[in-house]
Structures are given as C-alpha cells and as structure tokens.
C-alpha positions as CSV (number, residue, x, y, z in Angstrom):
1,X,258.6,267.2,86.3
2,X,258.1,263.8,84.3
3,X,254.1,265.5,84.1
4,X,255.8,268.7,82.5
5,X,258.5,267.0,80.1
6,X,255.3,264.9,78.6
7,X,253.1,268.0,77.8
8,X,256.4,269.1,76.4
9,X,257.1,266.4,74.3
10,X,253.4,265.4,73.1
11,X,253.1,269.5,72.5
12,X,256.0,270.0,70.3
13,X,255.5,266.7,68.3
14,X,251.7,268.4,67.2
15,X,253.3,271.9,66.6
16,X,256.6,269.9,64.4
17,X,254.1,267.7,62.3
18,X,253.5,268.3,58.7
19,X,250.8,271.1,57.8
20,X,251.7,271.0,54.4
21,X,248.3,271.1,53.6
22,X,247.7,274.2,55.2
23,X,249.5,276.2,52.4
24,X,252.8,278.0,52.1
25,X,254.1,279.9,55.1
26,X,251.6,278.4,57.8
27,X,253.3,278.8,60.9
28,X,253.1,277.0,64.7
29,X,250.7,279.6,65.7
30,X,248.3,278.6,63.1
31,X,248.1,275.5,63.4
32,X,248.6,275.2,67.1
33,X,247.6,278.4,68.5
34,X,246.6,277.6,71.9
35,X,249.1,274.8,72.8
36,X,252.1,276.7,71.9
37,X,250.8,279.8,74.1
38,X,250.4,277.1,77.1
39,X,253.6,275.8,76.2
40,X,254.9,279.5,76.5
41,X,253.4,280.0,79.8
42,X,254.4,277.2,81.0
43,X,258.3,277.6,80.7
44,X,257.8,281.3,81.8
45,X,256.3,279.9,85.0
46,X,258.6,277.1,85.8
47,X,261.6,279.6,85.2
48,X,260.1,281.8,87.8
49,X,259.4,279.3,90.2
50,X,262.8,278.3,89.9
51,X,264.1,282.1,90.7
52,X,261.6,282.3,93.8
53,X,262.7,279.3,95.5
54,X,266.5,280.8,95.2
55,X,265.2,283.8,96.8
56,X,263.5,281.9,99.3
57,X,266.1,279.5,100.4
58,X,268.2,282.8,101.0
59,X,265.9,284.7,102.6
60,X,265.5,281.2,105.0
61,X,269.4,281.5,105.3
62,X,269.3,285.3,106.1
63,X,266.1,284.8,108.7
64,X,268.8,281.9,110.5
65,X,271.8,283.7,110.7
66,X,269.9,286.9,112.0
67,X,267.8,284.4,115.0
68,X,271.1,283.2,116.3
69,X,272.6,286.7,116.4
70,X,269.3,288.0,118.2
71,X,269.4,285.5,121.1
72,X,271.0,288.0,124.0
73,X,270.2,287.0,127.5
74,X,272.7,286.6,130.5
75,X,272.6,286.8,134.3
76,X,275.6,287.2,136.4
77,X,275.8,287.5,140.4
78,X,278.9,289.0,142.6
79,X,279.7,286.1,144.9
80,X,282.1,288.3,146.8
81,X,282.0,291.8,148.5
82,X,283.6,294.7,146.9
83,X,284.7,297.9,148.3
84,X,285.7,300.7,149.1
85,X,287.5,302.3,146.4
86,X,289.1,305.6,146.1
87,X,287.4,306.3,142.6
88,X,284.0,305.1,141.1
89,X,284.0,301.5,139.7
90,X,282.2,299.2,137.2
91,X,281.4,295.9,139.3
92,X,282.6,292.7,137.7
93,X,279.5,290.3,138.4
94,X,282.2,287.3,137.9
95,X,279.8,284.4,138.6
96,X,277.9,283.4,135.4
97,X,274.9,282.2,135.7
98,X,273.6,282.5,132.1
99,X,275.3,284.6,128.8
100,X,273.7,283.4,125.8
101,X,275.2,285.6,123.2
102,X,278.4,286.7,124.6
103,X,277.7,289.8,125.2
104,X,278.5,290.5,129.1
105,X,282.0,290.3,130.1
106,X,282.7,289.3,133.2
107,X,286.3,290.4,133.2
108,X,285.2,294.2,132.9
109,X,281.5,293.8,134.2
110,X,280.1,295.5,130.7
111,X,277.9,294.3,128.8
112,X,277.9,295.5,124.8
113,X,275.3,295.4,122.4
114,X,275.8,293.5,119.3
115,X,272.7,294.6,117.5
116,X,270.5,297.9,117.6
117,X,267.3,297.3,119.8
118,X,265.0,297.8,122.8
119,X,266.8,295.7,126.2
120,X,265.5,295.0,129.4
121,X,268.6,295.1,132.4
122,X,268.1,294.7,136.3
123,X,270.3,294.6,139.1
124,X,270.3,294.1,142.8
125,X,272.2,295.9,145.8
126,X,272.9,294.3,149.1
127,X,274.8,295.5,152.1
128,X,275.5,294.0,155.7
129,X,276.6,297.0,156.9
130,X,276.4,296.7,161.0
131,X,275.5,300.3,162.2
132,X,275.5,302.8,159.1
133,X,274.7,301.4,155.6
134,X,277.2,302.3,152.7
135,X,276.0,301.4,149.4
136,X,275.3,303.1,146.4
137,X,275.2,301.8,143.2
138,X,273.7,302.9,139.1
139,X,272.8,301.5,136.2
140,X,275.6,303.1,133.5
141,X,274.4,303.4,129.7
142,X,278.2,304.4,128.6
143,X,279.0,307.3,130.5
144,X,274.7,308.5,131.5
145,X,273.6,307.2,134.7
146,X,270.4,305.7,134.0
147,X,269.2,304.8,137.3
148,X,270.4,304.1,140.9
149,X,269.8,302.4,144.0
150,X,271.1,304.5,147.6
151,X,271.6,303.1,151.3
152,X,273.8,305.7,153.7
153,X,271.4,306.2,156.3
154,X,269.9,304.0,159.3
155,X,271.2,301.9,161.8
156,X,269.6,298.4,160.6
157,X,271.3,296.1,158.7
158,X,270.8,293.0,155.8
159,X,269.1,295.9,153.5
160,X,268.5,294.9,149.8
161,X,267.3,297.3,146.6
162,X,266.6,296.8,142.9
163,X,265.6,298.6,140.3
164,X,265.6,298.0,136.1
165,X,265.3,300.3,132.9
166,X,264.3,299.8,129.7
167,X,267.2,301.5,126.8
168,X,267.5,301.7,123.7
169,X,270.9,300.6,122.4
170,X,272.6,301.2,119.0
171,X,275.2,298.7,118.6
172,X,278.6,298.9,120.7
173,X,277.0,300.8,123.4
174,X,278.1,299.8,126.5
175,X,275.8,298.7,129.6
176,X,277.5,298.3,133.6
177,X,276.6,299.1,137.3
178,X,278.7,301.3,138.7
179,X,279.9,301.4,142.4
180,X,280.3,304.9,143.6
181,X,284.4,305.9,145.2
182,X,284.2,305.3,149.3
183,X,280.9,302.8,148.9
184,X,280.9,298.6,149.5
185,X,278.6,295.9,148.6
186,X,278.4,293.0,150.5
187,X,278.2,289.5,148.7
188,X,279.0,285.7,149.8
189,X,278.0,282.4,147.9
190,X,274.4,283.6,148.1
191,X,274.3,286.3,145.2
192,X,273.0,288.7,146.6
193,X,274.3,291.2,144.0
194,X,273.2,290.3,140.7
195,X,272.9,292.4,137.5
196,X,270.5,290.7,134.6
197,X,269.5,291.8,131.1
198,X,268.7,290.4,127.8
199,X,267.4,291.4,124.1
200,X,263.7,292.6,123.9
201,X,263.3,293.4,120.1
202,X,266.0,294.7,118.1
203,X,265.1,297.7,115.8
C-alpha cells in the first residue's frame, strides 16, 4: 500500500508540473503518456482486487455455513425388546450412540433429511425367540418399503440379520424401520438392534 501511494504521489507530481513550454493546450497525456496510463491501470486493478476479496470472503462464509449443515451421521441402538403390536410400528432406537446433525429423533425413531443428497442407512434385527422365530422388520423411505429383513420359521434361536440401501433423499423425507403388527424384536443392554445412517454427498 505505502509502495502504491508513492508511485502515486511521485506520478501525479510529474503529470501536475509546468509544461508550459510545451505550448498552449498540452495535456497530461502528452507529456506523461505512459505513466498516466499505469497510473490508470493501476487504480482499475486495486479497485478490482478489492471487489474479489469481498466475493471471496463470502463465498468462504457460504462454503462454512454449507460444511456444518452437511455433517449428518448418527447411530442409535434399541436397548430393550419391543413387541407385539396390533398395528405396524416405527421402532424408536432410544439409545444414542452418535447424531451429529440432529437429524434422527429418537422420540419417533425417524430420521429426516435436512438437505437433498445420496445417504447410506443400515440396521440390524435380532430375536431370542425360543422355538419359532417372530421377527420381521423394513427399512421405510416415507411410506415405500425399501428393504426388509424376515425370521418366522425354524426352531433355533439367538438369530441376527442386516441389511442397508443406498436413497436418494430430497429434503424433509423421512427415513424409519418399521416393525410389522403381531412381530417382536428382542434387545437388552447389548444393542443388538441398531439402525445407522449418515450423509454421503448431497446433490
């Protein structure tokens, strides 16, 4: 800056001194053609530096904001057995084990998407059922069934499933596992049950 304020200052004292000699009507750009033009450039470019950094600085700001609001991950387990019910029913994984971002609620078991995007969600089954098996349980994107795990039939017991999807999500679209009417799951302190999921890319 103290560089820039010099040029100025030695600049405009050549282009203010007296060309008297030079004639009637000789101008700046006659007798300092080329230093006047820098001059020019000069205050053009600082000006536009100075609008670029603005930009930048917001587009920093913007970048910040959008980071924190992009950080969606969150695991929660069941910690207790459920079931049976008369009527299907979202299971409420109560016991948190991570939600960065908020967005599963462990007081309805659904999560919601905040952003649109691409997000990865598992879960995990378990029943102790001594004799004949009863569990059946699906991944719900709103209202679709996306994909299911099934155990009605055997006479062992201590079985475990899992499975995961991939979805694409617009923002407010609820994600839940669903317990089917008449089935259990069997849970203690542990977590067998588990349901997991978190932000790939957003769109």
């Amino acid at each position: 800056a103290r560089m820039f304020l010099l040029l100025l200052l030695v600049s405009s004292t050549m282009c203010a001194g007296n060309y008297s000699y030079l004639g009637t009507g000789a101008s700046l750009a006659v007798c300092q053609p080329d230093t006047c033009a820098l001059l020019s450039e000069v205050a053009a470019m600082k000006e536009k530096l100075a609008s670029m950094t603005h930009t930048q600085n917001m587009l920093e700001q913007n970048l910040s904001a959008q980071d924190e609001q992009l950080k969606v991950a969150f695991t929660a387990a069941l910690g207790s057995s459920m079931g049976p019910f008369g009527q299907d029913t979202p299971v409420k994984y109560q016991r948190i084990l991570s939600n960065i971002g908020s967005s599963y609620n462990p007081a309805t078991g659904i999560f919601t998407a905040m952003v649109r995007g691409v997000y990865y969600f598992t879960f995990t089954m378990y029943n102790n059922n001594s004799g004949q098996p009863n569990s059946v349980v699906s991944l719900m994107l709103n209202s679709q069934r996306v994909v299911s795990t099934w155990d009605t039939e055997g006479e062992d017991i201590h079985d475990s499933a899992t499975n995961a999807a991939l979805l694409r999500l617009e923002a407010g679209d609820n994600v839940f596992v669903k317990l089917y009417a008449n089935r259990v799951l069997y849970d203690d302190g542990n977590y067998y049950n588990t349901f997991s999921g978190f932000l790939v890319f957003n769109l």
